[in-house]
C-alpha positions in Angstrom: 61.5 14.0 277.9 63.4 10.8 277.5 64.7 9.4 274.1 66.2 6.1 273.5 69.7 6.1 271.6 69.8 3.2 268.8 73.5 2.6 269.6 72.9 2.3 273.7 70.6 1.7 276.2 71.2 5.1 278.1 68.9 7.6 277.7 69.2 11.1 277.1 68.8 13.7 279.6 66.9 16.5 278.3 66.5 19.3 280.9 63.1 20.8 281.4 64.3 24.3 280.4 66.1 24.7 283.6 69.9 25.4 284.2 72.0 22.8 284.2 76.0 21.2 284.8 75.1 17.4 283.1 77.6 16.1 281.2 76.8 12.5 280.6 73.8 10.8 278.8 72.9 14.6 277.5 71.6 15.4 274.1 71.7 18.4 272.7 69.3 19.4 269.5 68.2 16.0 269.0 68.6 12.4 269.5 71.1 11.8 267.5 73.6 14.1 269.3 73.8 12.1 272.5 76.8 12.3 274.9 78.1 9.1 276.1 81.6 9.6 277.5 83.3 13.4 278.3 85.7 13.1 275.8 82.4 13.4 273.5 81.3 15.7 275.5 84.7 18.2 275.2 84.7 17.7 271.5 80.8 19.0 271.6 81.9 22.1 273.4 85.2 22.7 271.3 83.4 22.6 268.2 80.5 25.0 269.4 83.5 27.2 269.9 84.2 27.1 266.8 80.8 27.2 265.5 80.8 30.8 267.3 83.8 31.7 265.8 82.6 30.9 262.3 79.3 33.3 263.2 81.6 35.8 263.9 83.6 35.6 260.6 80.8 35.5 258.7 79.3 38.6 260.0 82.9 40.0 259.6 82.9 38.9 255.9 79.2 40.0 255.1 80.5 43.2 256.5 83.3 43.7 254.6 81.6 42.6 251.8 78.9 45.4 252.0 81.8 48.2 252.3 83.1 47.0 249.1 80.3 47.0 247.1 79.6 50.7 247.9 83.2 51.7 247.5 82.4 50.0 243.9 79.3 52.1 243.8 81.1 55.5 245.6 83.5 55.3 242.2 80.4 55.4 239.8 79.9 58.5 237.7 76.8 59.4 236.8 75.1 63.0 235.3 71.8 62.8 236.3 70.9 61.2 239.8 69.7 57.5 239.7 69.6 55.1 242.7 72.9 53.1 242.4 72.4 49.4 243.0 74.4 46.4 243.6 74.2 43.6 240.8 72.0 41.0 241.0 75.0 38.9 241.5 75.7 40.8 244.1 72.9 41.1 245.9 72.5 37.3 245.7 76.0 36.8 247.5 75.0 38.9 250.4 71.7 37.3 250.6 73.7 33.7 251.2 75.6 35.2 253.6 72.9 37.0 255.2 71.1 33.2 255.2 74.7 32.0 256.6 74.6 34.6 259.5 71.3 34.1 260.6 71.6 30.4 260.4 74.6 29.8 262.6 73.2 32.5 265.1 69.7 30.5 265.5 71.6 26.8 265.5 73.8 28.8 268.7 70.9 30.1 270.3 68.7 26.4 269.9 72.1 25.1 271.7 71.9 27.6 274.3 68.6 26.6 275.1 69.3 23.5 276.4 70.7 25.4 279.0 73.9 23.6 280.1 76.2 25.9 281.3 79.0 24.3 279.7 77.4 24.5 276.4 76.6 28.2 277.2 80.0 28.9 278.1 81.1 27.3 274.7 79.2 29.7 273.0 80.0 33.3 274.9 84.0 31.7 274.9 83.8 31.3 271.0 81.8 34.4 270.4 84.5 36.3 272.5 87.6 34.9 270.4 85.9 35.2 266.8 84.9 39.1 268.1 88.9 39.4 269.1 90.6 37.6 266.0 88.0 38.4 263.4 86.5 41.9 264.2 89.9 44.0 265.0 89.0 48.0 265.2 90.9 50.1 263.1 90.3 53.4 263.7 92.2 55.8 260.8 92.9 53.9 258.5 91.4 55.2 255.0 92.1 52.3 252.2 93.4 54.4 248.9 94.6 51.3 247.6 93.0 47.5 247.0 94.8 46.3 249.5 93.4 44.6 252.6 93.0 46.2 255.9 95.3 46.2 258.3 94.0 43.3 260.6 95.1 40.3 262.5 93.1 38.0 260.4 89.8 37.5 258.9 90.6 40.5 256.8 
C-alpha cells in the first residue's frame, strides 16, 4: 500500500507483512512517520530503544508499586478477618500504570509488525537494556527499613 507524504513526492514503502532491511522512503505506523534520509531513520530506531526501555521501567515501577501497597496492607491490624484493600487512590494509580504498560507494549508490538528488522532489533536491544538497568535481581535482601532497594537504578 502506497501513501503520499505532504512534504515530498516519495512514497512510503509499506511492506506486505513480510521481512524486511528498507531503510529509506519507509513508514512506520502511519503516514506521517515517513523516513526520508538515515539519519531519520537512526533517530526512529534510537528512540524505539528507548521506548522499550520506558516499557521496562514501567513494569519495574508498577511492580514495585504493588509490593508496597501490600507491605502497607501486611502492617494492618485487624481482630476479626476482613479483606484488606488498596484505597481507591490507590487502586486508581495502578490502573494508569497498568494503562501505561499495556500501551507502550501494544505501540512496540504495532512497530514490530512492520517487520523491519532494524526496527525489530530496536525493540529486543531496548527491551534487553531496560530488563538489565531497570529489573536488577536481588536475591536476600529483606527491606526492614523505608529505604530503597539495593539496585542500579530504576529503584
Amino acid at each position: 500500500m502506497d501513501h503520499m507524504s505532504s512534504s515530498t513526492n516519495s512514497t512510503c514503502q509499506m511492506s506486505d507483512m513480510l521481512w524486511n532491511w528498507d531503510v529509506m522512503n519507509t513508514c512506520f505506523l502511519s503516514s506521517g512517520w515517513h523516513i526520508t534520509t538515515r539519519g531519520a531513520f537512526a533517530a526512529s530506531c534510537i528512540g524505539i530503544i528507548f521506548i522499550a526501555i520506558l516499557l521496562e521501567l514501567l513494569r519495574r515501577v508498577s511492580r514495585d508499586y504493588d509490593r508496597w501497597i501490600l507491605r502497607q496492607l501486611s502492617t494492618v491490624t485487624m481482630k476479626n478477618y476482613r479483606p484488606r484493600r488498596a484505597t481507591p487512590l490507590q487502586q486508581l494509580i495502578r490502573s494508569l500504570l497498568h494503562v501505561a504498560v499495556f500501551g507502550v507494549a501494544y505501540l512496540l508490538m504495532l512497530l514490530a509488525m512492520s517487520y523491519n528488522g532494524y526496527i525489530i532489533f530496536s525493540i529486543l536491544m531496548g527491551t534487553g537494556i531496560g530488563k538489565f538497568f531497570c529489573d536488577w535481581l536481588v536475591l536476600g535482601v529483606e527491606a526492614t527499613t523505608n529505604d530503597q532497594d539495593p539496585t542500579v537504578c530504576c529503584g
